[in-house]
C-alpha positions as CSV (number, residue, x, y, z in Angstrom):
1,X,8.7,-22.0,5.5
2,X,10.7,-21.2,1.8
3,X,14.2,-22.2,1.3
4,X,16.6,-19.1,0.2
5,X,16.3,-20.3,-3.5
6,X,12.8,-20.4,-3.6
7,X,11.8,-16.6,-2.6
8,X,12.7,-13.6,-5.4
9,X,13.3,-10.2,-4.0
10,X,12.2,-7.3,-6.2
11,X,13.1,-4.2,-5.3
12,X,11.3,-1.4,-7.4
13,X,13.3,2.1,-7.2
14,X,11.3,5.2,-7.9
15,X,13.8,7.2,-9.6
16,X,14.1,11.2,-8.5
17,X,15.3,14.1,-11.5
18,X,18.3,14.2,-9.3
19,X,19.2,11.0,-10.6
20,X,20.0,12.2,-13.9
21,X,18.8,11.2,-17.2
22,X,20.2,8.0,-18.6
23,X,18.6,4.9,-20.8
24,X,18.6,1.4,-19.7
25,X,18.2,-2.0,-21.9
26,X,14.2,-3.4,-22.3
27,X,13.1,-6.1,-23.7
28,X,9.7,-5.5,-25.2
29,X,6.6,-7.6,-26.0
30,X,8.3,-8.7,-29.5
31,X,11.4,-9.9,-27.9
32,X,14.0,-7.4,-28.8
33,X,15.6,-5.3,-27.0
34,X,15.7,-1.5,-27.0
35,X,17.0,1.4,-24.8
36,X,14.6,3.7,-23.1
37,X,14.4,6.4,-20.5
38,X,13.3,5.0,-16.9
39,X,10.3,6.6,-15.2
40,X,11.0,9.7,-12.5
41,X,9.0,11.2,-10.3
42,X,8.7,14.7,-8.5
43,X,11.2,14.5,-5.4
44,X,9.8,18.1,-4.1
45,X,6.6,18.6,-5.7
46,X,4.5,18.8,-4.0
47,X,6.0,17.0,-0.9
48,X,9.1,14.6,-0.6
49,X,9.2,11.6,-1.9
50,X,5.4,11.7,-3.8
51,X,6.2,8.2,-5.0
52,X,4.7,7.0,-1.7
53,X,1.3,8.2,-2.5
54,X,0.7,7.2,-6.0
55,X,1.3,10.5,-7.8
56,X,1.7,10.2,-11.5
57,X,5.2,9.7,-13.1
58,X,7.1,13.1,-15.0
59,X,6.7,13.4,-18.8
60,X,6.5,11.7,-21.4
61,X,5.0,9.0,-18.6
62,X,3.0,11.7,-16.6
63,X,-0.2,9.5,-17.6
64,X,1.1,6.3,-14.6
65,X,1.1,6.3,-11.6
66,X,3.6,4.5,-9.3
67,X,1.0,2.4,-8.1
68,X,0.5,1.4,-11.5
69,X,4.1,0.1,-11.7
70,X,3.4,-2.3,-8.4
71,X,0.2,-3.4,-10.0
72,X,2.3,-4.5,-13.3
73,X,4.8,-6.2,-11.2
74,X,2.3,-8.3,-9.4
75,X,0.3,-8.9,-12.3
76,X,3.4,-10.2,-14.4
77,X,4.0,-12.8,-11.7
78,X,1.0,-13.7,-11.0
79,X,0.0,-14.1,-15.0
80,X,3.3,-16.4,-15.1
81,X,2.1,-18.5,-12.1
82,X,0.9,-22.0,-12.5
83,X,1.7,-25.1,-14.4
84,X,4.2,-24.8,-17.1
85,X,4.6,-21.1,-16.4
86,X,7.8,-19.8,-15.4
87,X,6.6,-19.3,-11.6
88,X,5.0,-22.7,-11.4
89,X,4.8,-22.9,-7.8
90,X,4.5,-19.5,-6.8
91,X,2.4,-19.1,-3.3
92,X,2.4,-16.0,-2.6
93,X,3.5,-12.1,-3.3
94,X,4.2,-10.1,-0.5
95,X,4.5,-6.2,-1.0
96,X,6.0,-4.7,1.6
97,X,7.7,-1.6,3.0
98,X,9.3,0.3,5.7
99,X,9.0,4.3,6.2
100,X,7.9,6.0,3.2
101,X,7.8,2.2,2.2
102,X,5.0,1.4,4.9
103,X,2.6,4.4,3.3
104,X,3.6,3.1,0.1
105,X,2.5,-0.2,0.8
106,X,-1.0,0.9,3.1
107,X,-1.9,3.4,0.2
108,X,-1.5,1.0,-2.9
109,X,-3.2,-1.8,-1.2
110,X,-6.1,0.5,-0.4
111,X,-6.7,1.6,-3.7
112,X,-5.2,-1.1,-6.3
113,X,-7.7,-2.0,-8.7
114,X,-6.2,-4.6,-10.1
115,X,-7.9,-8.2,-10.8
116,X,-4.8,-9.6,-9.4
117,X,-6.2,-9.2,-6.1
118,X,-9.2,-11.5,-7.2
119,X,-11.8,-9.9,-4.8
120,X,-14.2,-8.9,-7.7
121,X,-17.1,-9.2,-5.9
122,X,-17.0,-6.2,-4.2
123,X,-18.6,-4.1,-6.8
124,X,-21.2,-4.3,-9.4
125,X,-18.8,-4.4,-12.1
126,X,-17.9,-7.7,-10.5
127,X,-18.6,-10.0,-13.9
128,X,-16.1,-8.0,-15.5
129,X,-13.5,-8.2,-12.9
130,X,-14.2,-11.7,-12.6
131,X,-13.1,-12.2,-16.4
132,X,-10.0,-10.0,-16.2
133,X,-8.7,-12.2,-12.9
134,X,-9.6,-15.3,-15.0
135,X,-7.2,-14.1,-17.9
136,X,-4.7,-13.0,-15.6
137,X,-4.7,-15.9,-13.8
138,X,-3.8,-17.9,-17.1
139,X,-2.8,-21.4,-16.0
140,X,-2.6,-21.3,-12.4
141,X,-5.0,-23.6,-10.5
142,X,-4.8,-21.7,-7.7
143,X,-4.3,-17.8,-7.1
144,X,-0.9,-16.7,-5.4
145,X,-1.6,-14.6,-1.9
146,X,-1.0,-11.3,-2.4
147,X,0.2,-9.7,0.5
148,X,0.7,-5.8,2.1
149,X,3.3,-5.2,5.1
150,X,3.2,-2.4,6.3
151,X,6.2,-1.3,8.8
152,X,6.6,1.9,10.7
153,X,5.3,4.3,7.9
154,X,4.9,8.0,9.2
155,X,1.5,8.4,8.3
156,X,-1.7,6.2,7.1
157,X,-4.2,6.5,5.1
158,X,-8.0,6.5,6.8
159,X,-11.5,5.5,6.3
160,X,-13.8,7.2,7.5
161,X,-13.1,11.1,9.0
162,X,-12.9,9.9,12.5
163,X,-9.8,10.6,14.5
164,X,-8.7,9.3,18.2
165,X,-9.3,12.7,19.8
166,X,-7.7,11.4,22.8
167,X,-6.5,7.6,24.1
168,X,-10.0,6.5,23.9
169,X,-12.5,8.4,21.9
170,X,-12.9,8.1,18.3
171,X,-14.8,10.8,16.9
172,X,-15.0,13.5,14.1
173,X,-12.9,16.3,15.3
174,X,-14.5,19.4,16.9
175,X,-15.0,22.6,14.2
176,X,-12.1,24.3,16.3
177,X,-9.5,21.5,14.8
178,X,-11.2,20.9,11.7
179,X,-10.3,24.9,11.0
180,X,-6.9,25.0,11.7
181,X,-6.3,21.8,9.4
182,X,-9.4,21.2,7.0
183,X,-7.4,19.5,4.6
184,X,-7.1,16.2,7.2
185,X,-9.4,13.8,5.6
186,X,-8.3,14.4,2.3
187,X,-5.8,12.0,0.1
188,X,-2.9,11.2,1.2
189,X,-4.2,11.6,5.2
190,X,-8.0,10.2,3.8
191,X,-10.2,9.9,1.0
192,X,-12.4,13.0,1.4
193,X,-12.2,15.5,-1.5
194,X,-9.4,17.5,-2.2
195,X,-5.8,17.1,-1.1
196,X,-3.1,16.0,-3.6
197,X,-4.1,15.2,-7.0
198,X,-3.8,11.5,-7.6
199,X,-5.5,9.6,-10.8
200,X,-4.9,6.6,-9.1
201,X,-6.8,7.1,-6.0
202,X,-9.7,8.8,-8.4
203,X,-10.0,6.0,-10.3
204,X,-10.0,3.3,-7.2
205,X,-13.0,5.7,-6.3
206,X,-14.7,5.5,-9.7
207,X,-14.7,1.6,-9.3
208,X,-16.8,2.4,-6.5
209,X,-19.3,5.1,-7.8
210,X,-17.7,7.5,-4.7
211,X,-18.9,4.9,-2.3
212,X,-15.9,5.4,0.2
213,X,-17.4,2.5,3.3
214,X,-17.4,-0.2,-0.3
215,X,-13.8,0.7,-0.7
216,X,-13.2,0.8,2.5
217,X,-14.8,-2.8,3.1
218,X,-12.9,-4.0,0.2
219,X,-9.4,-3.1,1.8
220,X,-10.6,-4.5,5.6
221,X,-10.7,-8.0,3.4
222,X,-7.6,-7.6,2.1
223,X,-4.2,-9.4,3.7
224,X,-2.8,-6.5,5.1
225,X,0.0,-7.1,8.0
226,X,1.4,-3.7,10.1
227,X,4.7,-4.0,11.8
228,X,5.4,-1.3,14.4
229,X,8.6,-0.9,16.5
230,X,7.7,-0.7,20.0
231,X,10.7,1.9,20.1
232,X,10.0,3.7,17.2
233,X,9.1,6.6,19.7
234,X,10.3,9.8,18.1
235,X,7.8,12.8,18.7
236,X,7.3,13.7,15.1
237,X,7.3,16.9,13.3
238,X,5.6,17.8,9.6
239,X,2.2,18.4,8.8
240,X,-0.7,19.4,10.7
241,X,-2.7,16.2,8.9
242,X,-0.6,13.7,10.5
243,X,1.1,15.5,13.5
244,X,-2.3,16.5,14.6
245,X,-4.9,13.8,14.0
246,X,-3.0,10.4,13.8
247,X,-0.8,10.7,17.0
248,X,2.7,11.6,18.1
249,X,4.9,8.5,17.8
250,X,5.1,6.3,14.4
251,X,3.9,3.3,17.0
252,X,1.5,5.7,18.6
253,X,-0.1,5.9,14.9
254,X,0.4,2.3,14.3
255,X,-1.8,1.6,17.5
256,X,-4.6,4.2,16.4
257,X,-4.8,3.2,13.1
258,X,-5.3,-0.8,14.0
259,X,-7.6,0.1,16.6
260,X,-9.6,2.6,14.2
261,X,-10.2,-0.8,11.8
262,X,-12.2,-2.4,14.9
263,X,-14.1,0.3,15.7
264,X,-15.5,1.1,11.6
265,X,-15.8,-2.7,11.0
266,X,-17.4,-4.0,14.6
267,X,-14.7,-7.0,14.5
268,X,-10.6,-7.2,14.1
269,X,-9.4,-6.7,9.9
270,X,-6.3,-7.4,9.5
271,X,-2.9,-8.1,11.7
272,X,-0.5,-6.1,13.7
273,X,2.7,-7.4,15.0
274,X,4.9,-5.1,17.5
275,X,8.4,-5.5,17.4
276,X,10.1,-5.3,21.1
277,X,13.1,-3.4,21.4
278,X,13.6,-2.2,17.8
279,X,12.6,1.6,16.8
280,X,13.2,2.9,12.9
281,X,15.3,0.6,11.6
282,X,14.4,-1.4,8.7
283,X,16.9,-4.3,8.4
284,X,16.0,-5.3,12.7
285,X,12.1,-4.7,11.7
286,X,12.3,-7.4,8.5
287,X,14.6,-9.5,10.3
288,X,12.9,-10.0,13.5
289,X,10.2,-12.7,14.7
290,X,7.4,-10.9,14.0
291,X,8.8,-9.6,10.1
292,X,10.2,-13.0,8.7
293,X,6.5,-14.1,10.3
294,X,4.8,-11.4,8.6
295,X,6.4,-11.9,4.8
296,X,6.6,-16.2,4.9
297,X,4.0,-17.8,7.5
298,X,1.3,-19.2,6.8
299,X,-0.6,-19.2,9.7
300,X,-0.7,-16.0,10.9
301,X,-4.4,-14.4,11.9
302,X,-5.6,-12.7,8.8
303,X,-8.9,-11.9,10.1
């Protein structure tokens, strides 16, 4: 358990155009401070709220991604974790979300790259990996848990192109479905080519030479939590990727998407925690049981 003056809440905000242009104060790597321009993304193009899938920032920063701002926030903490570091005691970062949130969360700990995560040895560029989480790591003795929650997010990403085609059978879709939605499997429904064009997930890729099931493995070891609200029951309505391959409910997805885990992996990855009573509703989903269990216990079932 953590004290209230022992737990930091950050709260990233992905800024729109629609929130104007203004500057705000930043202190750089000399010390001084200087105004600058915050980072906005596309609220409309291509879809709402592209944040949530990693797409690249507007010009003059159209070269990062907003995954690439989570991995600097982690990073910074867990560089400044340790003995005589500012975060001495630091045990754990927990990135979490609700909604758009939730795919936000699923999709950037699915592709991060970043030798925060210290789980190197999932690729054959593992020595080099292994140096970058030993320099990031600076003086702390023992890494800081990082950790994904994931609550009631509309859609997730998959691994493999199998989709519950009913209650019980996980399968590739027939050619019938597959024509009236080809684009599925691809990013941000799946990792197939095509789809929205994300640097971030290409490069997450790249780490992998293409190998999707290495990536995919990589992910099924990472501490990822999924909160669903057992009344979060509203029949949805968007896109033919989700609407038609993941389910009809946001819990209704949650289930199939937990459930698709076991059946690529042959054992349970991961944790999910329903949430009686409570649909789409943020504040009752981190404040229950199962959320303030989720974000601060320690003993939860990771595997």
């Amino acid at each position: 358990s953590f004290l209230p003056d022992e737990v930091l809440v950050i709260a990233p905000r992905f800024l729109a155009e629609e929130d104007g242009v203004f500057s705000v104060p930043v202190i750089t790597d000399h010390e001084t401070k200087t105004m600058m321009q915050p980072m906005q993304w596309s609220d409309e193009y291509p879809i709402h709220h592209n944040w949530r899938y990693g797409i690249n920032a507007l010009a003059p920063f159209d070269d990062i991604s907003s995954f690439d701002a989570m991995d600097s926030i982690v990073e910074y903490f867990v560089m400044n974790a340790g003995r005589g570091m500012p975060f001495e005691s630091l045990k754990r970062v927990v990135v979490g979300g609700h909604s758009a949130g939730g795919q936000f969360a699923q999709r950037w700990s699915l592709t991060s790259n970043s030798p925060a995560w210290d789980d190197y040895s999932f690729t054959d560029r593992g020595a080099n990996l292994a140096s970058d989480s030993r320099r990031l790591r600076g003086h702390a003795s023992v890494r800081p848990d990082i950790v994904a929650v994931v609550a009631n997010p509309r859609s997730f990403c998959y691994l493999d192109g199998r989709r519950f085609t009913n209650a019980t059978r996980f399968a590739i879709p027939s050619e019938e479905r597959l024509d009236q939605c080809p684009s599925y499997n691809s990013w941000l429904w799946g990792l197939d080519e095509g789809g929205y064009d994300v640097p971030y997930k290409d490069k997450a890729l790249m780490h992998f030479d293409g190998n999707i099931p290495k990536l995919a493995r990589r992910y099924s070891e990472r501490d990822v939590v999924y909160l669903a609200g057992r009344n979060d029951t509203d029949h949805l309505h968007g896109s033919c990727e989700d609407d038609g391959f993941q389910g009809g409910s946001r819990v209704e997805r949650s289930h199939y998407f937990f459930t698709s885990l076991k059946e690529l992996f042959g054992k349970k990855v991961h944790t999910r925690l329903v949430v009686d009573n409570v649909g789409h509703d943020h504040t009752l989903m981190f404040q229950s049981v199962q959320g303030r269990y989720a974000i601060f216990s320690d003993d939860w079932e990771r595997r």
